[in-house]
C-alpha positions as CSV (number, residue, x, y, z in Angstrom):
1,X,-6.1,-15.2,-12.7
2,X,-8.8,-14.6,-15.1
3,X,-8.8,-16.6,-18.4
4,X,-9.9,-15.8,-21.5
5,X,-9.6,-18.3,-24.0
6,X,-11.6,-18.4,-27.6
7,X,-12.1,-22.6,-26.6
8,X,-14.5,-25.3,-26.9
9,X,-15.7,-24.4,-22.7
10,X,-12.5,-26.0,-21.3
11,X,-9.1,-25.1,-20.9
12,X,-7.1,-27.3,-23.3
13,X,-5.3,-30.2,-21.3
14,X,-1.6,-31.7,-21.7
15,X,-0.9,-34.3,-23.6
16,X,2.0,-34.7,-21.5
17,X,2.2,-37.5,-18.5
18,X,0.0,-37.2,-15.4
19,X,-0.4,-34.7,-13.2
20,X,2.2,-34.5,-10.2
21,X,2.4,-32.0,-7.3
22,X,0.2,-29.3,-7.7
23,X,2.7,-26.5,-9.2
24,X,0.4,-23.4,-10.0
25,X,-1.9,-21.3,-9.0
26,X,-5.2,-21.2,-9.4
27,X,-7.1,-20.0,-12.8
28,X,-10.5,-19.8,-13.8
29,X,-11.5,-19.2,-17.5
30,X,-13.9,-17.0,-19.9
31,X,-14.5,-19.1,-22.9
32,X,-16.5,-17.9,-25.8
33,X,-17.2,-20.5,-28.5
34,X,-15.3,-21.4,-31.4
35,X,-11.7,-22.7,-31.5
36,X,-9.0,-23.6,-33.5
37,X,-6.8,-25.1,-30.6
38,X,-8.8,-28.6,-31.0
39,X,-9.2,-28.4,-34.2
40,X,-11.6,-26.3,-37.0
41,X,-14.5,-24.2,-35.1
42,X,-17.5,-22.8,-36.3
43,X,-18.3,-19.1,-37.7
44,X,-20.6,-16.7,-35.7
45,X,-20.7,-14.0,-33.2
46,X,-18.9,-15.6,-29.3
47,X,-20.5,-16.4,-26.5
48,X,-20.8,-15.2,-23.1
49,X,-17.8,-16.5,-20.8
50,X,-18.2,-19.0,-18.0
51,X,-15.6,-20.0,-15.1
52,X,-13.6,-23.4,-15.5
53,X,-12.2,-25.7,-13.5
54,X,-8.3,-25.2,-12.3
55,X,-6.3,-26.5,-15.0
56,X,-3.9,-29.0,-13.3
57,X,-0.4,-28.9,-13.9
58,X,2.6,-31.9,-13.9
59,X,4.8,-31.9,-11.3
60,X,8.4,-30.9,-11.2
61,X,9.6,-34.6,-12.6
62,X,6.6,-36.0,-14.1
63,X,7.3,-37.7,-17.5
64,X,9.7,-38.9,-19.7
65,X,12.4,-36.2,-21.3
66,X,14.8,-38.5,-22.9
67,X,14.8,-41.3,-25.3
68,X,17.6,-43.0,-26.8
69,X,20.0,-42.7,-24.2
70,X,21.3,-39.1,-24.0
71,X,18.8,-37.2,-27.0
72,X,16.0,-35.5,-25.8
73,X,12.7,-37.1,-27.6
74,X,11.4,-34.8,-30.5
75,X,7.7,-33.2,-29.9
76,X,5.1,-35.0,-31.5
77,X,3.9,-32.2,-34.3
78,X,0.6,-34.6,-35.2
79,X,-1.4,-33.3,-32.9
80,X,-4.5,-30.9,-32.6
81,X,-3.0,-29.4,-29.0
82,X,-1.3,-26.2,-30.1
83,X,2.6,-27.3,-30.4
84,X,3.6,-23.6,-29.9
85,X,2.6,-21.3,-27.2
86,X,4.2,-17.9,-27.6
87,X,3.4,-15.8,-24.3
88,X,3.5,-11.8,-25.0
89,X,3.5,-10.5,-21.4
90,X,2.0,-6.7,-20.8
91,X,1.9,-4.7,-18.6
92,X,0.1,-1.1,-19.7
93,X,0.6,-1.8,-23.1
94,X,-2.7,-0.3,-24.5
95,X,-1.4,1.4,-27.3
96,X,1.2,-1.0,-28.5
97,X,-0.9,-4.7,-28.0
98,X,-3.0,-5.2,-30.9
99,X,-0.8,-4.5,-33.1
100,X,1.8,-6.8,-32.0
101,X,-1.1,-9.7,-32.1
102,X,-2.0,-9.2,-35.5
103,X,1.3,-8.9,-36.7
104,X,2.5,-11.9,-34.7
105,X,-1.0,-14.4,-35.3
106,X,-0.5,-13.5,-39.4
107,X,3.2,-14.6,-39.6
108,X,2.4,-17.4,-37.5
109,X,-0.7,-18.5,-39.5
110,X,2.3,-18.0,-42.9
111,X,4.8,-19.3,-41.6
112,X,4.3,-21.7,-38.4
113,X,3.0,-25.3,-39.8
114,X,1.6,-26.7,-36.3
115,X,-1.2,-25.9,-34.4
116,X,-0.3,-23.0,-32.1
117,X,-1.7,-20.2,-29.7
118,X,-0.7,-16.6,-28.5
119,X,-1.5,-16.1,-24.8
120,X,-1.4,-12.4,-23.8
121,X,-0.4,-12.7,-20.1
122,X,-1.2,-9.1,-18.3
123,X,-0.3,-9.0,-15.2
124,X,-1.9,-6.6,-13.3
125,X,-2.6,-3.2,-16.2
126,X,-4.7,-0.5,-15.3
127,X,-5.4,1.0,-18.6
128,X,-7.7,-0.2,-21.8
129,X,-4.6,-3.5,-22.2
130,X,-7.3,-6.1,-20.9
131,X,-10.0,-4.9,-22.5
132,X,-7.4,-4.3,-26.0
133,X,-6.8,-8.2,-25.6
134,X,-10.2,-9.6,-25.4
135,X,-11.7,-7.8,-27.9
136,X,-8.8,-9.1,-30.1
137,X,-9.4,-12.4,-28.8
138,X,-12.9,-12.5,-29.6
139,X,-11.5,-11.9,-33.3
140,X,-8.3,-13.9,-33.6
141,X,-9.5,-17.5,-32.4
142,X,-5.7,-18.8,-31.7
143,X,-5.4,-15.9,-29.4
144,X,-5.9,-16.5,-25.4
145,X,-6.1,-14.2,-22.7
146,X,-4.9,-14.5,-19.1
147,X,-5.4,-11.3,-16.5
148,X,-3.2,-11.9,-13.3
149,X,-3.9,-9.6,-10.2
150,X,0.1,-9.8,-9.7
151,X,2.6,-7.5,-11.2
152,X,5.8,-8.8,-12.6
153,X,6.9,-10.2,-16.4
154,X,8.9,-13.2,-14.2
155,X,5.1,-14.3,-12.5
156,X,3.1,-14.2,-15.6
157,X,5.4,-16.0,-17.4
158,X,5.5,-18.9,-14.7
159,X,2.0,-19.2,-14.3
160,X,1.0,-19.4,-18.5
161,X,3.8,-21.1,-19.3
162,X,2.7,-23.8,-16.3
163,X,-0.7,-23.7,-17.2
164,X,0.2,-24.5,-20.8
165,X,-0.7,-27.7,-22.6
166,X,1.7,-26.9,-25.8
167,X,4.9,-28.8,-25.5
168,X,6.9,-25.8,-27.3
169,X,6.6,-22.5,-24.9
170,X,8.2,-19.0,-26.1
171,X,7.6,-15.8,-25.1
172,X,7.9,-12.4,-26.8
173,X,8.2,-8.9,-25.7
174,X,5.2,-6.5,-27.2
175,X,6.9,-4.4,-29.1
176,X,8.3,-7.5,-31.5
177,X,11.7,-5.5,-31.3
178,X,13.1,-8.6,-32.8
179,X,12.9,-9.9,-36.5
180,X,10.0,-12.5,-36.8
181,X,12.4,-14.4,-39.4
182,X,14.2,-15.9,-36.3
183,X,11.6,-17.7,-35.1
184,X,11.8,-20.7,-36.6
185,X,15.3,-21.3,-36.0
186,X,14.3,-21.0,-32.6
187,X,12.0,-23.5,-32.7
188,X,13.4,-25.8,-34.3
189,X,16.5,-27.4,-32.0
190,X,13.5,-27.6,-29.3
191,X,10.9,-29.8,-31.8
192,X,13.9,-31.7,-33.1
193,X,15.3,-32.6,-29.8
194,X,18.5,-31.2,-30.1
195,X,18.3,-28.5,-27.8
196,X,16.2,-27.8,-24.3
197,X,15.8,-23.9,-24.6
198,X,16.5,-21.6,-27.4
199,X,17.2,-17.7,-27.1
200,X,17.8,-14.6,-29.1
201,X,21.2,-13.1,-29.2
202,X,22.1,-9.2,-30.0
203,X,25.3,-9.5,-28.8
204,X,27.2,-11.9,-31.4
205,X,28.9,-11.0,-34.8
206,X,26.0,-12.5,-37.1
207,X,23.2,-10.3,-35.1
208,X,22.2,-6.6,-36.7
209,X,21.3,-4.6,-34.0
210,X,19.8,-1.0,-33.9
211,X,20.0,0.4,-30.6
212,X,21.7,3.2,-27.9
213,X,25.2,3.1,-27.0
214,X,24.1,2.9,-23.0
215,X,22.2,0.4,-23.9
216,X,24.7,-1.5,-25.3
217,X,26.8,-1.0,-22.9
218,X,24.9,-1.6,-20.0
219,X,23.5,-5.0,-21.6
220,X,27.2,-6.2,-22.9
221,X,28.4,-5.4,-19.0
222,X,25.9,-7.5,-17.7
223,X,26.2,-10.5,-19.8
224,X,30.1,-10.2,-19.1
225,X,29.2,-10.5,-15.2
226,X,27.1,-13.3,-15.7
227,X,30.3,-14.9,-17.6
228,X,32.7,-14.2,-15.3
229,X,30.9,-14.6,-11.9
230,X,28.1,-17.4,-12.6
231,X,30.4,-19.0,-15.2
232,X,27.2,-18.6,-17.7
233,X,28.1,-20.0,-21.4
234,X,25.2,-17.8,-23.4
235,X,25.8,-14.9,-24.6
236,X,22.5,-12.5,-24.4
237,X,20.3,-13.0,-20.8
238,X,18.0,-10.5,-21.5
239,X,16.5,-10.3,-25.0
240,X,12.9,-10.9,-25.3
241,X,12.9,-13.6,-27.9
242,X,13.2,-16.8,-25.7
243,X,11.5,-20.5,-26.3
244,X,11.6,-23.8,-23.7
245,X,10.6,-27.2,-23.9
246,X,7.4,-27.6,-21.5
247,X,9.0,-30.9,-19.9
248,X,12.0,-29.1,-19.3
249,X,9.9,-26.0,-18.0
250,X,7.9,-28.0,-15.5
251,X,11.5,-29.2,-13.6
252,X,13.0,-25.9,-13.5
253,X,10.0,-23.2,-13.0
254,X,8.9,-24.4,-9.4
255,X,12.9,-23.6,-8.6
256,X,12.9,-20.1,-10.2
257,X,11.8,-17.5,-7.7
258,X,12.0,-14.2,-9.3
259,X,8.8,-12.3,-10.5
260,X,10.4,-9.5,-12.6
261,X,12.9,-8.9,-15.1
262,X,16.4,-11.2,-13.7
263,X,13.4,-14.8,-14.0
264,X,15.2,-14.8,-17.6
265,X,18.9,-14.8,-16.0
266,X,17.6,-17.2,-13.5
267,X,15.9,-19.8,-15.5
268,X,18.8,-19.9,-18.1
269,X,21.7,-19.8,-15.1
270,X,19.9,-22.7,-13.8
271,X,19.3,-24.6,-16.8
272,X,23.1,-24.7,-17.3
273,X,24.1,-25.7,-14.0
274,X,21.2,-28.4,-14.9
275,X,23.4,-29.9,-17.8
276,X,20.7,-28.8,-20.9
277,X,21.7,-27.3,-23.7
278,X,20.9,-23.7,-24.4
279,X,20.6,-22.9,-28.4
280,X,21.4,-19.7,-29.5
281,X,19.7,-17.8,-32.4
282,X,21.5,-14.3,-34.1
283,X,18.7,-11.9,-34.2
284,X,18.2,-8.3,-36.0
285,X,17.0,-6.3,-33.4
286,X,16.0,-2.3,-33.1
287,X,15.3,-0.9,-29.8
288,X,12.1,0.9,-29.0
289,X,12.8,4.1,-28.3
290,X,9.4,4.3,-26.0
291,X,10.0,1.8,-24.2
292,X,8.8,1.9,-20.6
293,X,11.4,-0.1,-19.0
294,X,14.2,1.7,-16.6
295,X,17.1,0.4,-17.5
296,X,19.3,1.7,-14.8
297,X,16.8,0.0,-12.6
298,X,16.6,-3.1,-13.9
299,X,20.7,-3.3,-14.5
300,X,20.2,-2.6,-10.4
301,X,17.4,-5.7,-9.9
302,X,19.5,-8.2,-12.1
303,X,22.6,-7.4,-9.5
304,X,20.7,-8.1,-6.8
305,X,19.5,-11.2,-8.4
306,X,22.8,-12.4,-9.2
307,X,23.5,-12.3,-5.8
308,X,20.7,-14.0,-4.7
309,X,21.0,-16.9,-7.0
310,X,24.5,-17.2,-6.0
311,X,23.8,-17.4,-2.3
312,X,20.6,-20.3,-3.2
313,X,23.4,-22.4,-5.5
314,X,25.6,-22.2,-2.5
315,X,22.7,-23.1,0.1
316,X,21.3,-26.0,-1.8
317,X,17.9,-24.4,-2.0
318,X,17.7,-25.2,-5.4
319,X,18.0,-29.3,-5.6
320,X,20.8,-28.9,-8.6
321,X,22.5,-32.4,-8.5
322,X,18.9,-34.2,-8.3
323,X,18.1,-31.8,-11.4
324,X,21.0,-32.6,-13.0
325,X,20.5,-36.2,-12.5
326,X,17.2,-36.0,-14.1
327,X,17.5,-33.6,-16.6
328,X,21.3,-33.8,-17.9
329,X,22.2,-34.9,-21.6
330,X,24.2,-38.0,-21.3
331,X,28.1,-38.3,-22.0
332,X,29.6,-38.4,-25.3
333,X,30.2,-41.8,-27.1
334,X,33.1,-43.0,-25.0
335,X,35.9,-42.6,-27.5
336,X,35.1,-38.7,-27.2
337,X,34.4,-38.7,-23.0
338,X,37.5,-37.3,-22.1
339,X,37.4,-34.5,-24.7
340,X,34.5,-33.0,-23.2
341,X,34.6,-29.7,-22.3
342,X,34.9,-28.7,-18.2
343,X,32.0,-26.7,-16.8
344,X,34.1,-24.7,-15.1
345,X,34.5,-23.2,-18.5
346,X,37.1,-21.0,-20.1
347,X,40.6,-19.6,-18.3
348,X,39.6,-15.9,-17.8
349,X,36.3,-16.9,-16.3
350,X,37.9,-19.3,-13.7
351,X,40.8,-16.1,-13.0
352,X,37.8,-13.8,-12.6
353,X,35.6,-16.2,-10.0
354,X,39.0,-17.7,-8.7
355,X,40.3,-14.0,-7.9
356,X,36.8,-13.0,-6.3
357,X,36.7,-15.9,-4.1
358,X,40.3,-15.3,-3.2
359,X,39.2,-11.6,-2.0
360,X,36.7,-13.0,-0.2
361,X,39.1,-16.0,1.5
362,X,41.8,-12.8,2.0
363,X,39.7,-10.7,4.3
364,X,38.8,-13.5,6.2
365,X,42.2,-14.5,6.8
366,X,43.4,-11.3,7.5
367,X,40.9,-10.7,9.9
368,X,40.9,-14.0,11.7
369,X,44.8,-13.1,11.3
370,X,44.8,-9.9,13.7
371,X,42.1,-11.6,16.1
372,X,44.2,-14.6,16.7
373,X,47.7,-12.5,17.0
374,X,46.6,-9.9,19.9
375,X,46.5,-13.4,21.9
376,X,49.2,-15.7,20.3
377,X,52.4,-16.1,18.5
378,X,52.0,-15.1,15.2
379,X,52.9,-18.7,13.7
380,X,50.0,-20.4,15.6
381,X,47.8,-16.9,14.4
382,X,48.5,-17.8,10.7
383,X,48.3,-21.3,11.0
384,X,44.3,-20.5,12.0
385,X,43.7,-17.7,9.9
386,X,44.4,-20.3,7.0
387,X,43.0,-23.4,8.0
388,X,39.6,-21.5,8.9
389,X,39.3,-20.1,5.7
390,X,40.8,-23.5,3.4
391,X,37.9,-25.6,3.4
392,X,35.4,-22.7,2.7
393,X,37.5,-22.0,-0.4
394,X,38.1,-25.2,-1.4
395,X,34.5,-25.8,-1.4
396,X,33.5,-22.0,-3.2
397,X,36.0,-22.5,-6.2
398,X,35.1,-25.9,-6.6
399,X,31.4,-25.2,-7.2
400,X,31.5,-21.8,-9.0
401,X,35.0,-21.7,-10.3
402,X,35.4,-25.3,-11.6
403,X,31.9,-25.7,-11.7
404,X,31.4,-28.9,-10.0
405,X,27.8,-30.0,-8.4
406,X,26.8,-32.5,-6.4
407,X,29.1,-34.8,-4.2
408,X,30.5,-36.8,-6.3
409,X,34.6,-37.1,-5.1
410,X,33.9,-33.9,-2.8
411,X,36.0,-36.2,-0.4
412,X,39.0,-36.1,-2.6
413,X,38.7,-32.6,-3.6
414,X,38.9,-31.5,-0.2
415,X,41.5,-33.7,1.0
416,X,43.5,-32.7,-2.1
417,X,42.9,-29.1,-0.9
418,X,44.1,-29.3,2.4
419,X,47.4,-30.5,0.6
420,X,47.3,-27.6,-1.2
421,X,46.6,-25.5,2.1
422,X,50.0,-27.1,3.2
423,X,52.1,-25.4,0.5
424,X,50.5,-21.9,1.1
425,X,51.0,-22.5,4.7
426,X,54.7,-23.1,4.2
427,X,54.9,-20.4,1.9
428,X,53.2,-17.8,4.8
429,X,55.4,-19.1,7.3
430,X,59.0,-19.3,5.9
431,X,57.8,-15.1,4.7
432,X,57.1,-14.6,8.7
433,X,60.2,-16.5,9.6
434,X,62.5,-14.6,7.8
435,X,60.7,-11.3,8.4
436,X,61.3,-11.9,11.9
437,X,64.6,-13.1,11.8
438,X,65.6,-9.7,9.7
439,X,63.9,-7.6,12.1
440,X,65.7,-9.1,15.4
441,X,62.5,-11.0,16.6
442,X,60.3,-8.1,16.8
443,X,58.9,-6.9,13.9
444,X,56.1,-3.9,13.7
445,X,52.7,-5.1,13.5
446,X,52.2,-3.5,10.0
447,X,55.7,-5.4,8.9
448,X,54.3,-8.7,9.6
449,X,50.2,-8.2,8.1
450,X,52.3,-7.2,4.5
451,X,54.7,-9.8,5.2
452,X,51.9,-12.4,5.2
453,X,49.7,-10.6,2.6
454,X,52.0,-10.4,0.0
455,X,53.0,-14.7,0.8
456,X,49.4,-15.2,1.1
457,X,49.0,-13.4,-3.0
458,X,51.7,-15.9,-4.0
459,X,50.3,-19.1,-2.1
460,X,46.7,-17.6,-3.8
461,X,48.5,-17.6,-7.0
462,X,50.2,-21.7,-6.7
463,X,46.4,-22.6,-5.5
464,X,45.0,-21.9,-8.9
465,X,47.1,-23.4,-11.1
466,X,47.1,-26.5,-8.5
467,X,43.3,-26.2,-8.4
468,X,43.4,-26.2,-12.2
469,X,46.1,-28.6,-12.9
470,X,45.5,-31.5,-10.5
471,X,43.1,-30.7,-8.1
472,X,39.4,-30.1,-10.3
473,X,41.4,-31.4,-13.8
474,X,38.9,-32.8,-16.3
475,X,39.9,-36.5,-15.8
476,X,39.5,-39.2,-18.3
477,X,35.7,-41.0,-18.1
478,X,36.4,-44.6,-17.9
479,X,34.9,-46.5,-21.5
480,X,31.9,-48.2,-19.2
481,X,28.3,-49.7,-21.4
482,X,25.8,-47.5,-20.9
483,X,23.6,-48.2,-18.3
484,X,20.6,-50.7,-18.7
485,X,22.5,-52.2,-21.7
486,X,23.6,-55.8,-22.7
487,X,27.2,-56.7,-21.7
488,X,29.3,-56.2,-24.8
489,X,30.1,-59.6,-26.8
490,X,33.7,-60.0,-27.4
491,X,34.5,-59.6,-31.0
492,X,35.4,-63.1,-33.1
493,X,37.0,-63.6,-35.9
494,X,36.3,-62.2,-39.4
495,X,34.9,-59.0,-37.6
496,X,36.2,-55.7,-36.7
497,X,37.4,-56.1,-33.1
498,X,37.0,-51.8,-32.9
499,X,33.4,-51.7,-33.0
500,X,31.3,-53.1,-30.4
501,X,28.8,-55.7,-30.8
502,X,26.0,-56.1,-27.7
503,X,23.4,-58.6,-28.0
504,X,19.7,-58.0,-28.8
505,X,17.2,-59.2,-26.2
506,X,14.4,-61.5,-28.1
């Protein structure tokens, strides 16, 4: 990865804590003279680039992200390190680059009043786009320039966004589809604190949008999916107007494993299962009719994704409860605790993940169903068919239905379940019972896999609102002082007993 950078001979370092486990690969720099990244540079013609050591980057849970409890600390704005970093990754984008860097650098330089940086991250062009880039670069002093040998937007954002030292990362496509107005309401929530990552959304009431009707359709169907089968909250995955804290990008970008186009989907699924907070920003928007991108595709990659990340949540691959545990907002005030919303998330989403499971758990039974029956009875048959497949549901809906993590009361849930296994068992066998006492004792095969399919629907149908209602319920967080705090003093007279009082260490 080639770098070139218009620097002071060095690739700008983090402010941000030590250096953990090596995370990135490694990069090499071309830095002519003259920077505004450290502060004001000299005038005159750049010099002739020179290679750099690697820059090193933190490790996946190096440094504080949290002060005051639950609230994420603000970034510290008085700084010469860039605060912003806005990535534009290309890939043949020749015609289209400079353009979008001096359209981008002069709003910034308007409008943007920190420090900041573009870094053009081509991965792997093989027209004029390099050579586009530099020469702007030589130019444009806040712009940087990073060459990967790899193909994929997913890669190149990983590795510039790791190699980073701004504390504010972003990334844009080249085109600029999206209205520079929005960007500062998308950077603001992350400088503040109030938010982790911050994306642009086409697809609420408050965005104007100019594009296709397959477009449309295609994007709206996909974010629909994500809703109903990931439980995912936000309401756009794939527009190209995207920001991240850097301490919150360190955690999750080692996890992330896609190179291309579903690394959005990924990074944004995973930040939700993680507990941050994902700010959304209504954007005007008009599609670029040249685009290069196949949309069909893509729509085809992100599926494919989907279904990978579904199978690494249900693995464990990706470490979410230790994530969670580091990287998680705390509770509300304890008044407001058992308000908070579920992750499991809204009713139609649960039906829609509960009813795919419950496909899922139905073929198995039915299968295990037939198996068992050519060799026994065909009470012993069903009692299998749903015991097998119990626990395996119990544990599916409560991660992706109810959107539960880590093991926290799994003990209960299951034991719970297998009470709820007992009422679908007694609904599948009084159905059998009676289809065999109608039938003489010798029903038709057929007879009895309907007979048990149409109990097993109903017992399918008792298990949600059982799951829903008693089994993953949103129970009441008990009014416990936060952790690391003073016992609270009791309240004495003449004060308001409501409000507690806690005792400050001398």
């Amino acid at each position: 990865m080639t770098f070139t950078d218009q620097g002071t001979g060095t690739l700008p370092r983090s402010a941000a804590p030590p250096a953990g486990p090596a995370a990135s690969a490694a990069t090499s720099e071309r830095a002519p003279s003259g920077s505004a990244l450290s502060g004001p540079a000299p005038s005159g013609p750049a010099s002739s680039g020179h290679v750099l050591a690697d820059t090193p980057v933190p490790g996946p849970f190096d440094g504080p992200l949290t002060s005051h409890g639950s609230r994420r600390s603000p970034i510290d704005t008085r700084t010469s390190t860039p605060v912003l970093d806005v990535a534009i990754p290309v890939f043949n984008e020749e015609r289209d680059l400079e353009a979008c860097l001096r359209r981008l650098h002069t709003y910034l330089l308007g409008s943007f009043p920190h420090p900041f940086r573009i870094t053009v991250a081509d991965n792997a062009s093989t027209d004029g786009t390099l050579k586009t880039a530099e020469r702007v670069a030589r130019e444009l002093r806040e712009v940087n320039v990073v060459h990967m040998a790899e193909k994929g937007r997913g890669h190149a954002l990983r590795k510039v966004w790791l190699a980073s030292p701004s504390p504010v990362l972003a990334y844009m496509d080249v085109d600029l589809s999206t209205d520079l107005a929005a960007l500062g309401p998308l950077l603001a929530p992350l400088i503040s604190g109030h938010s982790d990552l911050a994306i642009g959304t086409r697809l609420t009431r408050n965005s104007r949008v100019v594009r296709g009707p397959k477009r449309e359709f295609i994007s709206r169907s996909y974010n629909f999916l994500l809703q109903s089968l990931l439980g995912a909250h936000f309401s756009d995955a794939q527009c190209g107007f995207k920001a991240i804290r850097a301490d919150v990008a360190r955690q999750l970008l080692p996890h992330t494993l896609d190179n291309a186009w579903f690394f959005d989907t990924e990074l944004l699924v995973l930040a939700e299962k993680c507990g941050l907070r994902v700010h959304e920003v209504p954007v005007d928007w008009t599609d670029d009719p040249d685009s290069s991108v196949d949309i069909i595709q893509t729509a085809l990659a992100d599926l494919r994704g989907m279904a990978r990340l579904s199978r690494d949540l249900v693995s464990g691959r990706i470490p979410v409860p230790e994530l969670r545990a580091a990287l998680a907002r705390g509770p509300l005030p304890a008044s407001s605790r058992s308000q908070e919303q579920s992750p499991g998330g809204s009713l139609f989403g649960q039906l829609v993940r509960f009813g795919s499971i419950g496909v899922a758990s139905t073929l198995a039974y039915l299968v295990i169903f037939l198996l068992c029956r050519g060799i026994m009875d065909p009470q012993l048959a069903n009692f299998l068919a749903l015991l097998t497949t119990a626990v395996a549901n119990t544990a599916a809906n409560r991660r992706f239905t109810f959107g539960i993590q880590g093991r926290s009361q799994a003990a209960r849930h299951h034991f719970e379940g297998l009470l709820v296994f007992g009422i679908g068992l007694a609904l599948t066998s009084g159905a059998l019972a009676l289809v065999h006492g109608a039938s003489g004792g010798s029903p038709d095969r057929w007879l009895e896999l309907v007979t048990v399919t149409a109990a097993n629907l109903a017992a399918t149908a008792v298990k949600f609102l059982l799951f829903r209602l008693v089994v993953f319920r949103n129970r009441p967080i008990p009014d416990l002082p936060a952790q690391g705090a003073p016992d609270a003093v009791p309240a004495q007279s003449g004060t308001d007993a409501s409000l507690p009082r806690t005792e400050t260490a001398k």
